[in-house]
LOKOL-648619 format. One record per residue (C-alpha): residue in three letters; x, y, z. Coordinates in steps of 0.05 Angstrom, whole numbers, plus 5000, padded with zeros to 4 digits. Example, Ala and Ser with C-alpha at 12.3 -4.5 7.8 and 13.67 -1.06 7.14 Angstrom:
2
ALA_5246_4910_5156
SER_5273_4979_5143
REM end
This chain:
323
UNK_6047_5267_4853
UNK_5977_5288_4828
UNK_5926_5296_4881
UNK_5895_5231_4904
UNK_5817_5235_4883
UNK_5763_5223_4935
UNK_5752_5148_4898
UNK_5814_5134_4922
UNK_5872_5139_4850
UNK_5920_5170_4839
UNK_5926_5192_4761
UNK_6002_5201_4766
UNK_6013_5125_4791
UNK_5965_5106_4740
UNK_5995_5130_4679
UNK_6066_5096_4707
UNK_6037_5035_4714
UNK_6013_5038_4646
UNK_6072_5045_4616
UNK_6102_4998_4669
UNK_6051_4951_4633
UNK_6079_4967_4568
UNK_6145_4954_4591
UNK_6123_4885_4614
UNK_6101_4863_4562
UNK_6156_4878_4515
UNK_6200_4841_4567
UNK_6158_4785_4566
UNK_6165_4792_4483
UNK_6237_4791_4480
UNK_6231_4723_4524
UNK_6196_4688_4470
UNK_6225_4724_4406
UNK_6292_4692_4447
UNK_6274_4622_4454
UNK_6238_4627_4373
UNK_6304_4644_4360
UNK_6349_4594_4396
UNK_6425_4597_4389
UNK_6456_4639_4339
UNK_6508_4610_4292
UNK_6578_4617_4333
UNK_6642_4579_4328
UNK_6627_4526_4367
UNK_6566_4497_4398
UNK_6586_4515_4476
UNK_6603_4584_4448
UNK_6531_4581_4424
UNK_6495_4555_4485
UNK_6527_4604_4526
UNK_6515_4659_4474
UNK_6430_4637_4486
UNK_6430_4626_4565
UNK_6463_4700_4574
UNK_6414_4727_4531
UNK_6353_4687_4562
UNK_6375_4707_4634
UNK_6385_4782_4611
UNK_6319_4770_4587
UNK_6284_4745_4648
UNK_6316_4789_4689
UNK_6277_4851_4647
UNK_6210_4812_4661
UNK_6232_4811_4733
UNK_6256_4876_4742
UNK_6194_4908_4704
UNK_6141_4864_4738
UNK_6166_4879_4798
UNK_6157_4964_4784
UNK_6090_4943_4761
UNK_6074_4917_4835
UNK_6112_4974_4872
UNK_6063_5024_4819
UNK_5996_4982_4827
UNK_6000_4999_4912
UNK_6012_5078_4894
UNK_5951_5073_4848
UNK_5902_5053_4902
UNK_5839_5026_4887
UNK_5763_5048_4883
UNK_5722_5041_4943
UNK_5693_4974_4954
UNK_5634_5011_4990
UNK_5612_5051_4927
UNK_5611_4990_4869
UNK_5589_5035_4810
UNK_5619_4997_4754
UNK_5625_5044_4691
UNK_5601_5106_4727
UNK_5674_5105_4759
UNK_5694_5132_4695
UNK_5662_5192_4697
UNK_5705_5209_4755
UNK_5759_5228_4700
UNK_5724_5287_4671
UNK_5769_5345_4670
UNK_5709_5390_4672
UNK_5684_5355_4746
UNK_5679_5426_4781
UNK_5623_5447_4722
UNK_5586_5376_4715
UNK_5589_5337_4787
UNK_5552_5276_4766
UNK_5601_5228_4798
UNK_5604_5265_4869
UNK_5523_5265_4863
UNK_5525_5194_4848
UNK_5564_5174_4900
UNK_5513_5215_4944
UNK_5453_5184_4919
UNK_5483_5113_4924
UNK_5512_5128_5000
UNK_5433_5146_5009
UNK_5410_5090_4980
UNK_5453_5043_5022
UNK_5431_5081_5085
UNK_5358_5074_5073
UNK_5366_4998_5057
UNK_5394_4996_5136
UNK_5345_5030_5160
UNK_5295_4982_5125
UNK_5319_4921_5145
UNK_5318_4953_5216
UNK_5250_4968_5222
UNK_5231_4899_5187
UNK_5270_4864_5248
UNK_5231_4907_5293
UNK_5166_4896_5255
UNK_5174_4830_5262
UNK_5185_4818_5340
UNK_5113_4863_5349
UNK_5078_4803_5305
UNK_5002_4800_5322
UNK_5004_4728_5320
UNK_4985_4706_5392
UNK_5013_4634_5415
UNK_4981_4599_5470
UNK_5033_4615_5519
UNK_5011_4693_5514
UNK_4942_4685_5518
UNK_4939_4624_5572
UNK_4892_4585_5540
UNK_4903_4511_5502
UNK_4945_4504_5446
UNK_4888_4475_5408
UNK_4862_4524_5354
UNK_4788_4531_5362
UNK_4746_4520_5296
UNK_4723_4581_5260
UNK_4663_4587_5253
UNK_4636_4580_5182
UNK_4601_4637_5161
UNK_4522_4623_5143
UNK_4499_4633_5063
UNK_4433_4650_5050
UNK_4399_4618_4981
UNK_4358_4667_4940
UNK_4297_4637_4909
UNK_4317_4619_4833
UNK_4260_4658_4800
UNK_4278_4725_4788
UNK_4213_4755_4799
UNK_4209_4726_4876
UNK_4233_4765_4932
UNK_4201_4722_4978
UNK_4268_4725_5017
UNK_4278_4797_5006
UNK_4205_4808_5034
UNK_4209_4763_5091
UNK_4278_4804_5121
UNK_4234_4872_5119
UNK_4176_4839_5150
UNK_4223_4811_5215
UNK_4248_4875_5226
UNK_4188_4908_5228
UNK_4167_4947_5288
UNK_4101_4951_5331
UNK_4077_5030_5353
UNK_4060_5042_5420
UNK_3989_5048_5386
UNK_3994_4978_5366
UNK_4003_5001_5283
UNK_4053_4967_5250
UNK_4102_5022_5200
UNK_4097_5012_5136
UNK_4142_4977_5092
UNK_4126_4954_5016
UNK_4158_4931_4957
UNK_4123_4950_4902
UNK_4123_4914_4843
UNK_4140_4961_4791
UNK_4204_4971_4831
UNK_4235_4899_4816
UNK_4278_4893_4763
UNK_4265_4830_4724
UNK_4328_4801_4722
UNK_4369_4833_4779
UNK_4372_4828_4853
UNK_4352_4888_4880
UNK_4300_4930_4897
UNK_4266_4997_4936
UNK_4220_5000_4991
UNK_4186_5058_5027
UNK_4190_5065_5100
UNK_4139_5109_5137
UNK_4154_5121_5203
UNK_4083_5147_5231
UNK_4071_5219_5214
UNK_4141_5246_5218
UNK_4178_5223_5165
UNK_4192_5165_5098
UNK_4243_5129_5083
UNK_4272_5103_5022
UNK_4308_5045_5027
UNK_4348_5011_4969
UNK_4364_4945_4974
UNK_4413_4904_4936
UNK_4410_4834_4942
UNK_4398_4824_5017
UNK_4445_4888_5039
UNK_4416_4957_5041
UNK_4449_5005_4999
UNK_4429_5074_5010
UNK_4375_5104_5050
UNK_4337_5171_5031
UNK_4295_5211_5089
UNK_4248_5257_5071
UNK_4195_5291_5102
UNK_4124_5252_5113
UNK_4089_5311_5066
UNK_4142_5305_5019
UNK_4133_5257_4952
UNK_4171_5208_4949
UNK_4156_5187_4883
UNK_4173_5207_4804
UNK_4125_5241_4754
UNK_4121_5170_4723
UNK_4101_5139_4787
UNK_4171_5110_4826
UNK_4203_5113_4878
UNK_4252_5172_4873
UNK_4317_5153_4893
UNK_4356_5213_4876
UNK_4331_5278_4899
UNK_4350_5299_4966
UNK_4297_5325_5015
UNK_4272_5400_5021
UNK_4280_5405_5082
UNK_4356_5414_5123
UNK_4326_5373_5185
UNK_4314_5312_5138
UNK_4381_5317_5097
UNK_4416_5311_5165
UNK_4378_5249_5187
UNK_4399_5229_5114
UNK_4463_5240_5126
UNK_4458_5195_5192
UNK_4437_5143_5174
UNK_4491_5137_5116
UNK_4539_5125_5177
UNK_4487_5082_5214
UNK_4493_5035_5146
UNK_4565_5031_5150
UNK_4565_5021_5229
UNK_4511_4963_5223
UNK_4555_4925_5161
UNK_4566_4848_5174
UNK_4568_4816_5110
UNK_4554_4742_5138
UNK_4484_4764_5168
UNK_4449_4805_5128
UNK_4385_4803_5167
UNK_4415_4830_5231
UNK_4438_4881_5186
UNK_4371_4907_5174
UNK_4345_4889_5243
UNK_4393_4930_5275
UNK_4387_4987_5225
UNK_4304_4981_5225
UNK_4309_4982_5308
UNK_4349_5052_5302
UNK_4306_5084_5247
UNK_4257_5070_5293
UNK_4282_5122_5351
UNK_4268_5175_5291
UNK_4189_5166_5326
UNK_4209_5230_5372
UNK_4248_5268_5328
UNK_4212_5326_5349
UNK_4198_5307_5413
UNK_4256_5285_5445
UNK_4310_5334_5476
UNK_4385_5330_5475
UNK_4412_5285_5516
UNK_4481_5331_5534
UNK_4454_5410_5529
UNK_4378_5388_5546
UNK_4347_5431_5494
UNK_4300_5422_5433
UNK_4338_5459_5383
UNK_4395_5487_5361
UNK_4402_5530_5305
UNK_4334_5518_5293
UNK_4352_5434_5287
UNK_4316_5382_5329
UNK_4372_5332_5359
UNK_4375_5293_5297
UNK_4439_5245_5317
UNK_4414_5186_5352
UNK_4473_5134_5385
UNK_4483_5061_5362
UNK_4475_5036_5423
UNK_4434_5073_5463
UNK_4387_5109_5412
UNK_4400_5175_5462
UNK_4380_5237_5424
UNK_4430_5286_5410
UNK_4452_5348_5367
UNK_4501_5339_5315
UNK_4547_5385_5353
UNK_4535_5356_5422
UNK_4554_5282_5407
UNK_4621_5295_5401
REM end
C-alpha cells in the first residue's frame, strides 16, 4: 500500500478502483450484448431458454461480484477533506515533483488561514455588536419618546454679488471695545471682493501690537495671518498679502495658534459664533507682551513672550508650559 497523502488518498486504492471501474463496466456490457443477443439457435426451445438464463445469471453475477470490489476499493481510497474544498487545486496534489514545488501544502496553508481569520471576524462582529452606541430609554432613564432635533439654522446671503452686507454685519458684532473706549479695526476693502465669489479679506489691528489677516469664505473664516503691527500687510500692487509669513518668530507662533483656535471654534450651523468666539480670543493677544505665564510665571522663554492663550480661559502661557 502506497503511503496515504495528507488529503486523505491513497494512490494504490485508486488505481484498483479504476480498473475495478473498468471491470464494471465490461460486466455491465456483457449484460446487454446478452439480452441483444437472446437465445442462441439450440435443439429445442427449453434447451435454448436455459442456454440464455445461465448465461444472463453468469452475467449478473460478474456485475455483482465486480461492483461489489468497486465498494470494498472506494472505502480504501478515502476521500479529500471536506474542510479544505479546493476543487481543481486538489490535483496538484499528484505532482511527483511535490518536495521541489509545494504549492498544494501552501495552499492548504493559506486556505486553513483564511478560514481562521473569517472566525475570528465574525467573533469580533458579535462582540462589536453587543457594545452598540445606540442608547434605549431603559439605559439612560428617561422617556421613550425621541426628542426633536433641532433643525439647524441657514443663513441667506444677499443675491447681489457685490453685497457683503451679511459678511460685514458678522465682523461688526464681534467687534470689541478697548479699555480706552477705541473700537479695533476691522475693514473690508473693496478691492478685496471678488465680483462673483463669496469670499473675501479683512485686516484686523489689534491696538499697537499686532494685524491680522483674516480670510473669509462665505461666512466661515479660512485662514488667519499675524504679523507684526510695523509690518505691511499689503502687496506692491496694493492688497492684502495673504501669503507671506511674518518676520518675526513671535508672530509666526501666534500664527500658528490661532490655526488651531480656527479648528477648535468650527460649528458649521453658526457661523457667527464662530467668529465671535474666535474675535473674543484674538482679543487676549492685547497683552502679548505684557502678560506672564500662567504655569512658570515668567515673561519669556527663549526669548518668546507666552504666546499660547487657552480656549476657555484666555490664560497666557508658553508653548512649552501648556502642556
Amino acid at each position: 500500500m502506497a503511503d496515504v497523502l495528507s488529503v486523505g488518498v491513497n494512490l494504490e486504492a485508486f488505481s484498483q478502483a479504476i480498473s475495478a471501474i473498468q471491470a464494471l463496466r465490461s460486466s455491465v456490457s456483457r449484460v446487454f450484448d446478452c439480452l441483444k443477443d437472446g437465445m442462441r439457435n439450440k435443439e429445442t426451445l427449453e434447451g435454448r431458454e436455459k442456454a440464455f438464463i445461465a448465461h444472463f445469471q453468469d452475467n449478473l453475477h460478474s456485475v455483482n461480484r465486480d461492483l461489489n470490489e468497486l465498494e470494498r476499493l472506494s472505502n480504501l481510497v478515502g476521500k479529500p477533506s471536506e474542510n479544505h474544498p479546493l476543487h481543481n487545486s486538489g490535483l496538484l496534489s499528484l505532482d511527483p515533483v511535490q518536495d521541489k514545488t509545494p504549492l498544494y501544502s501552501q495552499l492548504l496553508q493559506a486556505y486553513k488561514w483564511s478560514n481562521k481569520l473569517q472566525y475570528h471576524a465574525g467573533l469580533a462582529s458579535g462582540l462589536l455588536n453587543q457594545q452598540s452606541l445606540k442608547r434605549s430609554a431603559n439605559q439612560m432613564g428617561v422617556s421613550a419618546k425621541r426628542r426633536p432635533k433641532a433643525q439647524p439654522t441657514t443663513l441667506v446671503l444677499p443675491p447681489h454679488p457685490g453685497e457683503y452686507g451679511v459678511l460685514s454685519h458678522r465682523l461688526h458684532r464681534a467687534s470689541w471695545k478697548r479699555k480706552d473706549g477705541k473700537a479695533g479695526q476691522c475693514s473690508l476693502p473693496s478691492t478685496n471682493r471678488p465680483p462673483r465669489a463669496l469670499c473675501g479679506k479683512c485686516r484686523v489691528t489689534l491696538g499697537k501690537v499686532l494685524k491680522v489677516i483674516v480670510v473669509m469664505r462665505s461666512l466661515f473664516i479660512d485662514r488667519t495671518i499675524v504679523k507684526g503691527y510695523n509690518e505691511s500687510v499689503y502687496t506692491e500692487d496694493g492688497k492684502l498679502d495673504i501669503w507671506s509669513k511674518s518676520s518675526y518668530q513671535v508672530f509666526q507662533k501666534v500664527t500658528d495658534h490661532a490655526t488651531t483656535a480656527l479648528l477648535h471654534y468650527q460649528l458649521p450651523q453658526m457661523p457667527d459664533v464662530v467668529v465671535r468666539s474666535f474675535m473674543t480670543w484674538l482679543r487676549s493677544y492685547i497683552k502679548l507682551f505684557q502678560a506672564p505665564c500662567q504655569r512658570c510665571g515668567k515673561f519669556l522663554q527663549d526669548g518668546l513672550p507666552p504666546t499660547w492663550r487657552d480656549f476657555r480661559t484666555l490664560e497666557a502661557f508658553h508653548d512649552t508650559c501648556r502642556q
